[in-house]
Backbone as numpy.savetxt, mean C-alpha at the origin, in Angstrom:
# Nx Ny Nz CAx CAy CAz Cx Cy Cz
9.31 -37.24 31.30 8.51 -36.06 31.30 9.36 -34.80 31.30
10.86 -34.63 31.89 10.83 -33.61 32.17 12.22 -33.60 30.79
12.04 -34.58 29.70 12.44 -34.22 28.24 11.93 -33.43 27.73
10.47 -33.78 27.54 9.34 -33.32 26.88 9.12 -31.56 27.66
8.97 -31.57 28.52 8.93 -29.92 29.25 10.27 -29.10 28.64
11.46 -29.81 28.99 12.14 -28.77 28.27 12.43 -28.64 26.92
11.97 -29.12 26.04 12.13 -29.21 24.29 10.50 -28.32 24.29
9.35 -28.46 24.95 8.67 -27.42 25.01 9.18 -26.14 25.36
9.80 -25.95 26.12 10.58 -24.40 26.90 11.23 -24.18 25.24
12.43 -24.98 25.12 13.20 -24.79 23.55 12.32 -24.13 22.60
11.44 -24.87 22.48 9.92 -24.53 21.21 9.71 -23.34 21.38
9.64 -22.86 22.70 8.59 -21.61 23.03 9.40 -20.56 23.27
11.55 -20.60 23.29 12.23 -19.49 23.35 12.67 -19.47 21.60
12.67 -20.51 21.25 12.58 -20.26 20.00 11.65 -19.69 18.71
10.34 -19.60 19.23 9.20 -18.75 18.64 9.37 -17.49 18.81
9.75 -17.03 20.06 9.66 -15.68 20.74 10.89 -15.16 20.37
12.07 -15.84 19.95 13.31 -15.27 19.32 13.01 -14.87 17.74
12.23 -15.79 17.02 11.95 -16.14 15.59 11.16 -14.59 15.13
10.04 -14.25 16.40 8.68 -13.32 16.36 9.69 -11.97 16.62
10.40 -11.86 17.54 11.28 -10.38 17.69 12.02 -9.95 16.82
12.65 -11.24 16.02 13.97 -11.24 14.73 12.75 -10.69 13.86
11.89 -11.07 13.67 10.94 -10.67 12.39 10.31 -9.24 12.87
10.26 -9.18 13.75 9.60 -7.31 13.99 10.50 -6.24 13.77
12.29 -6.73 14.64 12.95 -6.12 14.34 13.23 -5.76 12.46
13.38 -6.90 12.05 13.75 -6.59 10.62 12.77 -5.48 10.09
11.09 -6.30 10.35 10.07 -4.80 9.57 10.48 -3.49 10.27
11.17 -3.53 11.32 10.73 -2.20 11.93 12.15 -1.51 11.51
13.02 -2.13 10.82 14.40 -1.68 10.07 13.74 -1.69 8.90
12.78 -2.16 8.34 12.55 -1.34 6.76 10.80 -1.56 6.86
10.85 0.26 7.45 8.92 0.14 7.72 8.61 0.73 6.65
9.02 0.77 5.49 8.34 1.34 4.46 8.09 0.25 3.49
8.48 -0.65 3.68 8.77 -2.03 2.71 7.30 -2.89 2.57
6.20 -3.33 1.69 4.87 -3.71 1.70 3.95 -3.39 0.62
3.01 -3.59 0.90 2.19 -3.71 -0.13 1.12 -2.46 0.51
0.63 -1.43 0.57 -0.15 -0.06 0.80 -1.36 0.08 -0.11
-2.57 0.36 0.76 -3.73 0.76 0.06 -4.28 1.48 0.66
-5.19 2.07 -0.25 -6.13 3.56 0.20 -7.37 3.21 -0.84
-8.28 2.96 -0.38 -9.70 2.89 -1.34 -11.14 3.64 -0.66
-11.97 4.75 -1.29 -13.26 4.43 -1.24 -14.47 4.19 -1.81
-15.16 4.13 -1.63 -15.92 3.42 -2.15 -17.52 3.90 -1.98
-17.98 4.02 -3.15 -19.74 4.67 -3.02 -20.53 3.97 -1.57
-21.21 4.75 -1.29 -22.36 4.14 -0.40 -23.16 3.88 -0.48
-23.70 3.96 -2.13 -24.89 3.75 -2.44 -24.83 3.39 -3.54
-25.77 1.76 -4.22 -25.11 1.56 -5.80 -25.45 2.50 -6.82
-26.64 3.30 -6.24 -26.84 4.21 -7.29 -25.99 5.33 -7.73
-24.54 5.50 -6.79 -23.91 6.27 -6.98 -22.72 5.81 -8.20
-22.89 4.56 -8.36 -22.32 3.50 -9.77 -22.58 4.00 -10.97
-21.73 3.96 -11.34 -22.01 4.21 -13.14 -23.05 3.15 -13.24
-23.72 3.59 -14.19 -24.60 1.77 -14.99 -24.32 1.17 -15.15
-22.88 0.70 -15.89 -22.71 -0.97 -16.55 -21.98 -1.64 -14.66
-21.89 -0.63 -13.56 -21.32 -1.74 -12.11 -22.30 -1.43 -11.30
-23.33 -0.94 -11.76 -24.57 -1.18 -10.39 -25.15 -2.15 -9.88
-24.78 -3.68 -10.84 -24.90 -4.66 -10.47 -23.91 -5.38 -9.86
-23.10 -4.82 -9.25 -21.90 -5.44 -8.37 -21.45 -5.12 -7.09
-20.92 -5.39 -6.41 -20.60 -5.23 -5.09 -20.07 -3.72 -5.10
-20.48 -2.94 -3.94 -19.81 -1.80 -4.03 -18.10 -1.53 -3.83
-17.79 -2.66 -3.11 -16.48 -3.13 -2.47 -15.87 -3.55 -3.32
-16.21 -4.10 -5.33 -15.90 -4.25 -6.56 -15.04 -2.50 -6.88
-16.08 -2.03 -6.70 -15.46 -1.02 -7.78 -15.36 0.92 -6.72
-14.15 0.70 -6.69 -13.65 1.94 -5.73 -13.83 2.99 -6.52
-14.46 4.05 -6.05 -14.43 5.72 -6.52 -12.97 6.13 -6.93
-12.31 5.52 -5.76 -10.55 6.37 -5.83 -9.68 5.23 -5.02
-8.68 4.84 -5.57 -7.81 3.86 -4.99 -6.58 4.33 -5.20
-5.73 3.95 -4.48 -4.03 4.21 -4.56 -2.99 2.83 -3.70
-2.67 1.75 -4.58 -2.00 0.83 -4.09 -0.47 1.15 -4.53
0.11 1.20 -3.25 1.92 0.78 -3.44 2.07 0.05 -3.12
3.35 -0.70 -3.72 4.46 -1.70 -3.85 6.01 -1.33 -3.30
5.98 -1.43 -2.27 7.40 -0.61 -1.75 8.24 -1.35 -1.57
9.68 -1.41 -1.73 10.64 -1.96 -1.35 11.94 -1.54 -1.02
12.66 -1.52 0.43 13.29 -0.90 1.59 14.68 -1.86 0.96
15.70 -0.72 0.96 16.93 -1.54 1.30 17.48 -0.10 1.91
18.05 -0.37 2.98 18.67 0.84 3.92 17.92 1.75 3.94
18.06 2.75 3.72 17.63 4.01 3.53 17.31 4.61 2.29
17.16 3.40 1.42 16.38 3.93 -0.35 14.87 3.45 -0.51
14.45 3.63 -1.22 12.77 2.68 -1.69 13.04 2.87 -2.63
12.23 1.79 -2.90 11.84 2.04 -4.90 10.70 1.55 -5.11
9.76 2.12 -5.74 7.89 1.29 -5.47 7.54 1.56 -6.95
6.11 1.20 -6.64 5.27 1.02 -7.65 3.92 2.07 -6.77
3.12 2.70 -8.56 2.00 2.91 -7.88 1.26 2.33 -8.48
-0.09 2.13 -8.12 -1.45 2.55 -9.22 -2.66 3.04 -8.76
-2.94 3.75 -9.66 -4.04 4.85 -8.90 -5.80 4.28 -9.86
-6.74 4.29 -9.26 -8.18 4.13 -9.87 -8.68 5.06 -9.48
-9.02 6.31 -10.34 -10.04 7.12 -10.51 -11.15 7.17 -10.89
-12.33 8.30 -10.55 -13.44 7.81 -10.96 -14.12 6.98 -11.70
-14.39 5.90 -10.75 -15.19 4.43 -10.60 -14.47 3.87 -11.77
-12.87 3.82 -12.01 -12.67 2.88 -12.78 -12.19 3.07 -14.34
-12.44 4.78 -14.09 -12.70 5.99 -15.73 -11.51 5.80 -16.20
-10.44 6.30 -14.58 -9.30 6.79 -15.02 -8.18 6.02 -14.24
-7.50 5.08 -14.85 -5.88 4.34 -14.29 -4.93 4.60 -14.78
-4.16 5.17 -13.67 -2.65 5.13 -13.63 -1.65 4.70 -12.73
-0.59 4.18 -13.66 0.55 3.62 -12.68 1.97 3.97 -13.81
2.53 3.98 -12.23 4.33 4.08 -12.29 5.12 3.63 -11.45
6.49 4.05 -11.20 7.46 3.64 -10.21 8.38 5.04 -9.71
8.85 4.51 -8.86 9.67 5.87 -8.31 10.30 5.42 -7.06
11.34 6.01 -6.79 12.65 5.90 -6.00 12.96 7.18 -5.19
13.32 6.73 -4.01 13.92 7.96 -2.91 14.70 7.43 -2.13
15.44 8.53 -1.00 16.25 8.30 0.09 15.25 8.54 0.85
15.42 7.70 1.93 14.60 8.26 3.75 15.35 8.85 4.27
14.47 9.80 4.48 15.28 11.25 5.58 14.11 10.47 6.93
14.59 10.33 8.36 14.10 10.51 9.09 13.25 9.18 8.95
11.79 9.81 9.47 10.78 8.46 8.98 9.89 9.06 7.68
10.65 9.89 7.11 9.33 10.04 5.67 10.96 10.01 4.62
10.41 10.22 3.35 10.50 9.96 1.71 10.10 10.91 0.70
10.74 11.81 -0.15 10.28 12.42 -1.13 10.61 12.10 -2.30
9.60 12.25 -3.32 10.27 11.70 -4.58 9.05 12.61 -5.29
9.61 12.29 -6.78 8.65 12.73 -7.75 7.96 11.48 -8.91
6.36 11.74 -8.84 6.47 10.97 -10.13 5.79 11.23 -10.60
5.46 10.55 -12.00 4.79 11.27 -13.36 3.43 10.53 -13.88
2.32 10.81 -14.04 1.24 10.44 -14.53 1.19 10.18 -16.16
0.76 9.37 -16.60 0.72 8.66 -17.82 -0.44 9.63 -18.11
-0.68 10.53 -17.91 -1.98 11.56 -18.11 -1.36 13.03 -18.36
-0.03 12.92 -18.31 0.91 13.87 -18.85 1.52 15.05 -17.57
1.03 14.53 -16.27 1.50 16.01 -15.16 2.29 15.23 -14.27
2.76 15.82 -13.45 3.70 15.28 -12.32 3.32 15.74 -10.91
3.96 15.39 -9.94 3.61 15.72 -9.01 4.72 15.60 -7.52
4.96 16.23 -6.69 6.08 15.72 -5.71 5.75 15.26 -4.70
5.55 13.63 -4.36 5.09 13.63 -2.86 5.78 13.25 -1.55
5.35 13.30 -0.83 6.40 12.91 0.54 5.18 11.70 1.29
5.74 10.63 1.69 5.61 9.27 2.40 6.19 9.65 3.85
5.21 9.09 4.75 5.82 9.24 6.42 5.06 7.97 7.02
5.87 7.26 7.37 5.24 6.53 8.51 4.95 6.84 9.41
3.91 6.68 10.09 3.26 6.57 11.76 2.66 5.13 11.53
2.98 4.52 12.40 3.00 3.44 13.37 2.50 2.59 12.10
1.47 1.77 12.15 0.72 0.96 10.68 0.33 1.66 9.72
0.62 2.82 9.74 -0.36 4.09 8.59 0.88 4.92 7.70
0.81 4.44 6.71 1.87 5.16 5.29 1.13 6.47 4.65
1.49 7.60 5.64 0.99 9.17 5.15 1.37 9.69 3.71
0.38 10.05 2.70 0.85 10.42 1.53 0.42 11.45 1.31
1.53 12.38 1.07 1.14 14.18 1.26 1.45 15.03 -0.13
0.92 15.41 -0.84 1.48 15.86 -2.12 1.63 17.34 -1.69
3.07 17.67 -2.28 3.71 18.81 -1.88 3.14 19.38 -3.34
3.63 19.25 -4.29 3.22 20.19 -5.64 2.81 19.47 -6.74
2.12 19.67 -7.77 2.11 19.34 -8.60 2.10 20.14 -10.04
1.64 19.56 -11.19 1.12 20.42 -12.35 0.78 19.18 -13.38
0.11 19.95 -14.10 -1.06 19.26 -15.49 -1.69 18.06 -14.89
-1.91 17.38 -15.94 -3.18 16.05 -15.42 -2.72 15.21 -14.81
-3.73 14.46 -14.04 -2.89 13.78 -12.90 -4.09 13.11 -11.75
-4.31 12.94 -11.41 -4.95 11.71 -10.32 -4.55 11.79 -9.04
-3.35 11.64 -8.80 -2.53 12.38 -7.83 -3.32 12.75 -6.31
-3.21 11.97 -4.93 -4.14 12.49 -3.99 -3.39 13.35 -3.63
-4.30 14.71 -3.10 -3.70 15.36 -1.72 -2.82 14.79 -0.46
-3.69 14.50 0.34 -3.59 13.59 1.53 -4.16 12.51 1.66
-3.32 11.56 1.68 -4.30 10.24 1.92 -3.24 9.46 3.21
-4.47 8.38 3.84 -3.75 7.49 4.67 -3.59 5.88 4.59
-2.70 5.60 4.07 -3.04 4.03 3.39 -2.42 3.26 4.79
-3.19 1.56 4.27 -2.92 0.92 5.33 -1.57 -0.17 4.57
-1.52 -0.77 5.13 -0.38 -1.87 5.23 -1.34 -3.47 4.82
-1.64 -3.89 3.55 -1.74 -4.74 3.19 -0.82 -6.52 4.07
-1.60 -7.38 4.51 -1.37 -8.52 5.12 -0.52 -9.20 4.03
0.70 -10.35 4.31 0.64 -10.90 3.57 -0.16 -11.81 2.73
-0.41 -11.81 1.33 -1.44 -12.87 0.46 -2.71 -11.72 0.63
-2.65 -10.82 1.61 -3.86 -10.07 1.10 -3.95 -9.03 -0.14
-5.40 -9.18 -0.80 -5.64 -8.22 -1.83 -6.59 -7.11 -1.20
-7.03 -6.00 -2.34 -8.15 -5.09 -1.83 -9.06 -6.39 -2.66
-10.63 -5.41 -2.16 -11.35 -6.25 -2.53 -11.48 -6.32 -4.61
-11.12 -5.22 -4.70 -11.21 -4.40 -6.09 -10.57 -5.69 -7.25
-9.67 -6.19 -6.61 -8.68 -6.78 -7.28 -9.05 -8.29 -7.54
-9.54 -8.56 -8.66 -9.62 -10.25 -8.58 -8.81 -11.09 -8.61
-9.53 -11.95 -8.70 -8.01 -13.36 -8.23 -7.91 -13.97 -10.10
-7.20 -14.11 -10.25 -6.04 -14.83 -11.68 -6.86 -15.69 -11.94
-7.46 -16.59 -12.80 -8.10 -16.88 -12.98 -6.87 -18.14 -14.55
-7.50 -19.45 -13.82 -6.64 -20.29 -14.40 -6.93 -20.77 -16.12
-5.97 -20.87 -17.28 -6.24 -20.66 -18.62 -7.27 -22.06 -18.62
């Protein structure tokens, strides 16, 4: 019995070493993940016609998913943005240094304008603040995206669908 108790103790300093090694690492690159910001009508009648027959949780008014990825003190991500109900998509990529706990960079809309924004972490919440912009663009003001689970999607996003 008192094998079995201590290879349990082993088990259970070894989880709690495994769980700290893994917080520490995210919390050495908290910008690193998958980020979303969506909302969404409250009413289907607020749907264009051809998605009033679908879940409202289908089709977002305004979405903004990043793709971030942390090595030291650089990122380099992905965006993509869904504008009205679906009208208007855009995506790109873009790269910065971390000053502190935020990020500035610039990037450019496939809609022909640009824009400069700055990224800040607080605690689970990736702050996205647009300092300037110009011409067309999608581009939020302020938004507060969350931190996507691993294997999680928004709802917006369907699943792959086998040939």
């Amino acid at each position: 019995m008192q094998t079995k108790h201590f290879f349990t103790i082993l088990f259970g300093i070894a989880t709690v070493l495994c769980l700290v090694s893994s917080a520490s690492a995210q919390s050495k690159r908290p910008f690193q993940g998958n980020w979303n910001f969506a909302e969404y009508a409250t009413d289907k009648s607020e749907l264009p016609p051809a998605y009033q027959n679908m879940d409202l949780k289908e089709i977002p008014r305004y979405a903004v998913d990043l793709t971030i990825k942390q090595r030291g003190n650089k990122i380099t991500g992905s965006f993509g943005i869904i504008a009205r109900y679906l009208a208007r998509v855009d995506e790109g990529v873009f790269s910065g240094t971390i000053k502190g706990s935020s990020v500035t960079f610039k990037v450019r809309s496939n809609f022909g304008g640009a824009a400069t924004v700055q990224l800040t972490v607080r605690g689970s919440k990736l702050i996205w603040k647009r300092l300037k912009s110009k011409g067309d663009m999608y581009f939020p003001d302020d938004i507060e995206l969350r931190k996507l689970k691993p294997g999680e999607k928004p709802p917006y996003v369907a699943d792959a669908e086998d040939p």
